[in-house]
C-alpha positions in Angstrom: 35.9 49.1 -24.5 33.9 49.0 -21.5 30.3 49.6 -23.3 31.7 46.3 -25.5 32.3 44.1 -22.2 28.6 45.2 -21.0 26.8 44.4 -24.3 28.5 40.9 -23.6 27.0 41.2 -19.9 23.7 41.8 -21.5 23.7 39.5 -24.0 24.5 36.4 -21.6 22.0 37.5 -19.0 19.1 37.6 -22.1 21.0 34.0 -23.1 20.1 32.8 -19.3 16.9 34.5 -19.4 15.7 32.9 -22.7 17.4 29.8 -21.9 15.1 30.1 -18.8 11.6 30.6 -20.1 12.6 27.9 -22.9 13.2 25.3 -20.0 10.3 26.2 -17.7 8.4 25.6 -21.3 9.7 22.5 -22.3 9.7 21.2 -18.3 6.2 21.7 -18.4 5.5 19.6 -22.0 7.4 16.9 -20.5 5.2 16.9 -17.1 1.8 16.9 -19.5 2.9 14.3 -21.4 3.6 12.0 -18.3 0.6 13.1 -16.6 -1.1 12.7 -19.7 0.5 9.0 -19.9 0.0 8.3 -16.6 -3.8 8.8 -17.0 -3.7 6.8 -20.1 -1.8 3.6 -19.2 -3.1 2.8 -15.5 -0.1 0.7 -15.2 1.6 3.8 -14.1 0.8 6.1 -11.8 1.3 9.9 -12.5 3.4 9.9 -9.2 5.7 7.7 -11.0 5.3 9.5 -14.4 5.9 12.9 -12.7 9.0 11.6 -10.7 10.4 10.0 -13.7 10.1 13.1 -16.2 11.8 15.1 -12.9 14.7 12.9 -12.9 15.0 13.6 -16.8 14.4 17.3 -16.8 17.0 17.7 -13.9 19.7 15.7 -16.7 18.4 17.7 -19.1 18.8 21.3 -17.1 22.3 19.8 -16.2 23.4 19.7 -19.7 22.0 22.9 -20.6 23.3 24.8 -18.0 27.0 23.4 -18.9 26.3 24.1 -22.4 25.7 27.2 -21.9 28.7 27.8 -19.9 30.9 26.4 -22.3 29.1 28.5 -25.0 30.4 32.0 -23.1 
């Protein structure tokens, strides 16, 4: 009984972990592409861009982090 309850310890800390390194990933596409944009179109700056694309990946960490709760 009590190895079963600690598999499910381990498997949600590898979730978060995974979930984790997935995010930093994905948070650092997004800041490429703005910067990447933000070189491209001089009609914005890559302060803008980057502050933008923060804005969305804090949403985006917000709904992941909820889904994730829910998922447990």
């Amino acid at each position: 009984m009590s190895r079963n309850s600690a598999d499910k310890g381990i498997s949600s800390i590898l979730k978060m972990v995974i979930g984790a390194i997935v995010g930093l990933i994905f948070i650092t596409a997004v800041i490429g592409l703005l910067w990447l944009v933000g070189i491209l179109n001089t009609g914005i700056s890559i302060g803008v861009a980057v502050a933008i694309g923060g804005i969305f990946i804090v949403l985006i960490e917000l709904v992941l982090f909820i889904t994730g709760i829910t998922q447990k």
